[in-house]
PAZA-85122 format. One record per residue (C-alpha): z, y, x; residue number from 0. Coordinates in nm, 4 decimals, decimal comma. Layout:
<nodes>
<node <Z Y X> NUM> ...
</nodes>
This chain:
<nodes>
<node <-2,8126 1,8716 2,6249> 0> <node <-2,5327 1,6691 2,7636> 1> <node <-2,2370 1,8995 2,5807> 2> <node <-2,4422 1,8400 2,2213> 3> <node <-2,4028 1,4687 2,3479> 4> <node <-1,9993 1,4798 2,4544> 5> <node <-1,9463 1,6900 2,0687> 6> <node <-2,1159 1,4264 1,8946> 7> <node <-1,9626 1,1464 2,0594> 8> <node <-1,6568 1,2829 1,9929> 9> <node <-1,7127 1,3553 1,6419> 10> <node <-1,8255 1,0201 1,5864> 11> <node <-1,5511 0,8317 1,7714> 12> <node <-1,3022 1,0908 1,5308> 13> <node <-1,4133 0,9366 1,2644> 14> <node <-1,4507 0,5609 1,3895> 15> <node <-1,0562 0,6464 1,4096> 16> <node <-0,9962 0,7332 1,0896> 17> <node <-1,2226 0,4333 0,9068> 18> <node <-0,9774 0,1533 1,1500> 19> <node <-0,6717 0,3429 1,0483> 20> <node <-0,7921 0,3451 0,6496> 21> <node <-0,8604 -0,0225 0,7171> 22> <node <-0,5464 -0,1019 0,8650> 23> <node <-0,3469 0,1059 0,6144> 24> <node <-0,5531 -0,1076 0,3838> 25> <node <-0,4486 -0,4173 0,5360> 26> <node <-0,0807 -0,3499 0,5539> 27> <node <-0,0586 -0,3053 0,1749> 28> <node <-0,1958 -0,6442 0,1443> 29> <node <0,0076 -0,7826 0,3825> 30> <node <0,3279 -0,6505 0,2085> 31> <node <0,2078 -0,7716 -0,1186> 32> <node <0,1480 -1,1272 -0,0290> 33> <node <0,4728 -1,1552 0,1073> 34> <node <0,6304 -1,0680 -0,1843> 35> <node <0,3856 -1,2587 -0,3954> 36> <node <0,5151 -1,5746 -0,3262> 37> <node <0,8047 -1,6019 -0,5256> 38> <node <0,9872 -1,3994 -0,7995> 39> <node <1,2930 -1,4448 -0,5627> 40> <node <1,0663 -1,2681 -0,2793> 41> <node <0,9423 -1,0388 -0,5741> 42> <node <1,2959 -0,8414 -0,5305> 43> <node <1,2825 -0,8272 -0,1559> 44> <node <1,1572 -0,4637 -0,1198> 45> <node <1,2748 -0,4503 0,2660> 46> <node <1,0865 -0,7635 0,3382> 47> <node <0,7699 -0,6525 0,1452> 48> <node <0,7953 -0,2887 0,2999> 49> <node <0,8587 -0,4657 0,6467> 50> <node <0,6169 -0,7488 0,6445> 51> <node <0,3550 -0,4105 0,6075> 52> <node <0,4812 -0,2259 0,8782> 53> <node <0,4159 -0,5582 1,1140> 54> <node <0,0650 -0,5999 0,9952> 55> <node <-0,0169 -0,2223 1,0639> 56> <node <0,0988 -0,2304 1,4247> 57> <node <-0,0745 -0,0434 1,6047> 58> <node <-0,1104 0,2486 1,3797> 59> <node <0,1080 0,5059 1,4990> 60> <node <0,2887 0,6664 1,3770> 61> <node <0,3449 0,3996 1,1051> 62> <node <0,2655 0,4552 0,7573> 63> <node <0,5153 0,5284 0,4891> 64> <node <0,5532 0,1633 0,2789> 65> <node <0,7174 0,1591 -0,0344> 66> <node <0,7799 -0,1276 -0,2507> 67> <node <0,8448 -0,1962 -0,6364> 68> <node <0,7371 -0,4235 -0,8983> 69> <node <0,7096 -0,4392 -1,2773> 70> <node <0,6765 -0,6889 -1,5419> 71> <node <0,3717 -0,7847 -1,8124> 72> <node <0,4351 -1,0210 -2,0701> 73> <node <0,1483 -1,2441 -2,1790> 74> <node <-0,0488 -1,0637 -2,4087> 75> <node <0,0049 -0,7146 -2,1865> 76> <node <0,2818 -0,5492 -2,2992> 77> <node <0,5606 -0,4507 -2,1093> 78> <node <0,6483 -0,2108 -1,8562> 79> <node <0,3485 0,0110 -1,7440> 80> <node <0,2298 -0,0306 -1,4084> 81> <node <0,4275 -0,0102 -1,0833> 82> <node <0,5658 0,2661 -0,9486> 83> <node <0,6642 0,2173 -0,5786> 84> <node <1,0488 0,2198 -0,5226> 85> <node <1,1345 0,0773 -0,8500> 86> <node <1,2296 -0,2394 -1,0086> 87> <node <1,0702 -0,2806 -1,3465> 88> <node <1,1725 -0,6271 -1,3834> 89> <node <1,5751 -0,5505 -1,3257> 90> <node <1,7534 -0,7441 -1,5557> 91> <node <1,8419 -0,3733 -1,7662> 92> <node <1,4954 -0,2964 -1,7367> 93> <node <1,4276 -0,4609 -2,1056> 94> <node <1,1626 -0,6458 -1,9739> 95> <node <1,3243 -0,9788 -1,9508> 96> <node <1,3798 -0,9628 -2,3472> 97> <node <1,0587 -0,8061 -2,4633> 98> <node <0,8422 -1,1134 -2,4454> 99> <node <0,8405 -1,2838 -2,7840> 100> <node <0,7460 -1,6339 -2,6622> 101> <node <0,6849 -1,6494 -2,2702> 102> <node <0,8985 -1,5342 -1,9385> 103> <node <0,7156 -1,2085 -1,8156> 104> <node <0,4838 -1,2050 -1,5329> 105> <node <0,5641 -1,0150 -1,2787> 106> <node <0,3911 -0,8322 -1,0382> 107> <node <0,4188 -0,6960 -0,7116> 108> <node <0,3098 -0,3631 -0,4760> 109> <node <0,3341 -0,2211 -0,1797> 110> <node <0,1573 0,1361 -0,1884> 111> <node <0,0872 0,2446 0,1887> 112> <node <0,0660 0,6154 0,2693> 113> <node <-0,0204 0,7633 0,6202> 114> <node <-0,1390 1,1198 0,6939> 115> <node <-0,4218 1,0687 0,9633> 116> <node <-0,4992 1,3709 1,1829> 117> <node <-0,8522 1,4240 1,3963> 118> <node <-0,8507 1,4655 1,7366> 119> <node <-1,0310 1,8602 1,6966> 120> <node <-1,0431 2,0601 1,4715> 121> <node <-1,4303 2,0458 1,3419> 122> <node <-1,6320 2,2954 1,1368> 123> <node <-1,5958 2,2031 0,7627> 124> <node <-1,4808 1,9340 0,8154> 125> <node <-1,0283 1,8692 0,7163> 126> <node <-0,8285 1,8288 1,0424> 127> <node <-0,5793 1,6198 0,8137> 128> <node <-0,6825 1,3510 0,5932> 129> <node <-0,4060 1,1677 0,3601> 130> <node <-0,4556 0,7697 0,3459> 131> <node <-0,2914 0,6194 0,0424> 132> <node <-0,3692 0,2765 -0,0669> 133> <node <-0,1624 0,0719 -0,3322> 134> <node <-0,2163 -0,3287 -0,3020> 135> <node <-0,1214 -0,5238 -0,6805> 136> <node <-0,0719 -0,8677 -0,7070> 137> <node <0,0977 -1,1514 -0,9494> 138> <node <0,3939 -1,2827 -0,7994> 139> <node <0,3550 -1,7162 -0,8197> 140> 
</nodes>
């Protein structure tokens, strides 16, 4: 009985691991988001977006993979499509800038997060490797 216990205490503290490292991948997308969320002067920083995230995810090692980008929307939602990490779709050649009939464009910010999370043992049916992405979106003030 006690080896069924020490397998299933391991399996479940396997996956208590990978839940606080989705969470924390989570949580460093959001982190590097609001930090270049708070201006559209900070809305450019990629470094500082891509580094505020790797401060908030700590103790996650090895450290996710944090790229940064943003794009622009004017007001009634057209514009450039969605953000691709790693570019700047709100670069002054970007067309953006002159694409809004009456208003500036709002721009938005992400940070996209990736981190390939691997179990302690390999268990029956289950993937030794899972692949965390999460993407974090927000309005830039």
């Amino acid at each position: 009985m006690l080896p069924l216990a020490f397998v299933l205490f391991i399996g479940i503290l396997d996956f208590g691991r990978v839940f606080y490292t989705a969470m924390t991948v989570s949580h460093a997308a959001r982190a590097g988001v609001q930090y270049g969320a708070q201006d559209n002067i900070k809305s450019g920083d990629f470094p500082g977006m891509e580094q505020a995230a790797r401060t908030a995810a700590g103790d996650v090692t090895p450290l996710p993979t944090m790229t940064a980008g943003r794009y622009c929307l004017c007001k009634d939602g057209t514009g450039s499509c969605g953000c691709t990490p790693g570019t700047d779709g709100c670069s002054t050649g970007s067309g953006c800038l002159a694409s809004c009939p009456s208003d500036a464009p709002r721009v938005y910010v992400c940070v996209k997060a990736d981190k390939v999370f691997t179990t302690l043992f390999p268990y029956p049916g289950v993937p030794h490797t899972t692949h965390l992405v999460r993407t974090a979106i927000m309005r830039a003030q």
